[in-house]
N, C-alpha and C positions, 0 to 999 in steps of 0.2 A: 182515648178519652174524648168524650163529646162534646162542643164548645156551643155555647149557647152565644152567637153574635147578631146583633142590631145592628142595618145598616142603612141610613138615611140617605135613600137613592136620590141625583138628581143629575139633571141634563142627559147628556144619552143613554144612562142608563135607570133613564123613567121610561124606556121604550120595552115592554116586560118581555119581547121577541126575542130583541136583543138580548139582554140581560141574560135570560134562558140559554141559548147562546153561548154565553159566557162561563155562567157559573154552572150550568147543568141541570138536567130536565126536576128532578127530587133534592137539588141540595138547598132551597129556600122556598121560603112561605111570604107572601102577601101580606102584611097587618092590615095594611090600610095606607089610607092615603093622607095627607097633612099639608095644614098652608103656615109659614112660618110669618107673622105677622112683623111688620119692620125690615122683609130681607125682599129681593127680587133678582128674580133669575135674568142672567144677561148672557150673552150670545153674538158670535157674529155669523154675516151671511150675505153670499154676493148679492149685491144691489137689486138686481133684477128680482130676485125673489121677494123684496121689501112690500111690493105690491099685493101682492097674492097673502101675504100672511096679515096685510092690516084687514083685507077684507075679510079673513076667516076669526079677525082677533081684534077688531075697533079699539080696545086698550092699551095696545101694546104702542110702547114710548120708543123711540129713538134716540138714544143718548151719545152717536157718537158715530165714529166711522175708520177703517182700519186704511192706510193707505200707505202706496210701496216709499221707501225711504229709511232714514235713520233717525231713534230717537223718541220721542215721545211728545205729543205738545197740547195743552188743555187747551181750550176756549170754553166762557162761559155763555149763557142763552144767547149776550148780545152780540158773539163771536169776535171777544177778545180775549188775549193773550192772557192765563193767569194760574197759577200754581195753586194746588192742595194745602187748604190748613195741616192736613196730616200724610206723612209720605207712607203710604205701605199698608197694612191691615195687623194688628198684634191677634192673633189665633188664639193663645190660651195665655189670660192674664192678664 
């Protein structure tokens, strides 16, 4: 039985080489491409590459920084200590 699935690629597997790759040269098709209005793709990446990607992508925000340690810790713009109105993300509901 033949499964008709959708499947709303994103992060490394927007890379269509990759993906190919992955799932196999005939087992999926292309629709097309989509911008999800209100969501933004986030990412980390050692420092040194920060440069090279603002120059190919003037746009793209810096929202933060991953560094060795325990824990978790917010700072807002003025780079003060401060917690989420909401802990977590609810997925469906």
């Amino acid at each position: 039985m033949e499964k008709d699935v959708r499947y709303f690629a994103y992060g490394s597997c927007m890379d269509e080489e990759s993906f190919r790759s992955t799932v196999g040269e005939k087992n999926y098709e292309v629709l097309g491409r989509a911008i999800l209005p209100g969501y933004r793709l986030a990412f980390t990446l050692p420092p040194a590459e920060l440069a090279e990607l603002q120059a190919r992508f003037p746009d793209i925000a810096v929202i933060g920084r991953v560094e060795a340690g325990e824990g978790v810790h917010l700072h807002d713009e003025q780079g003060e200590a401060c917690l989420p109105s909401q802990r977590g993300y609810q997925h469906f509901g």
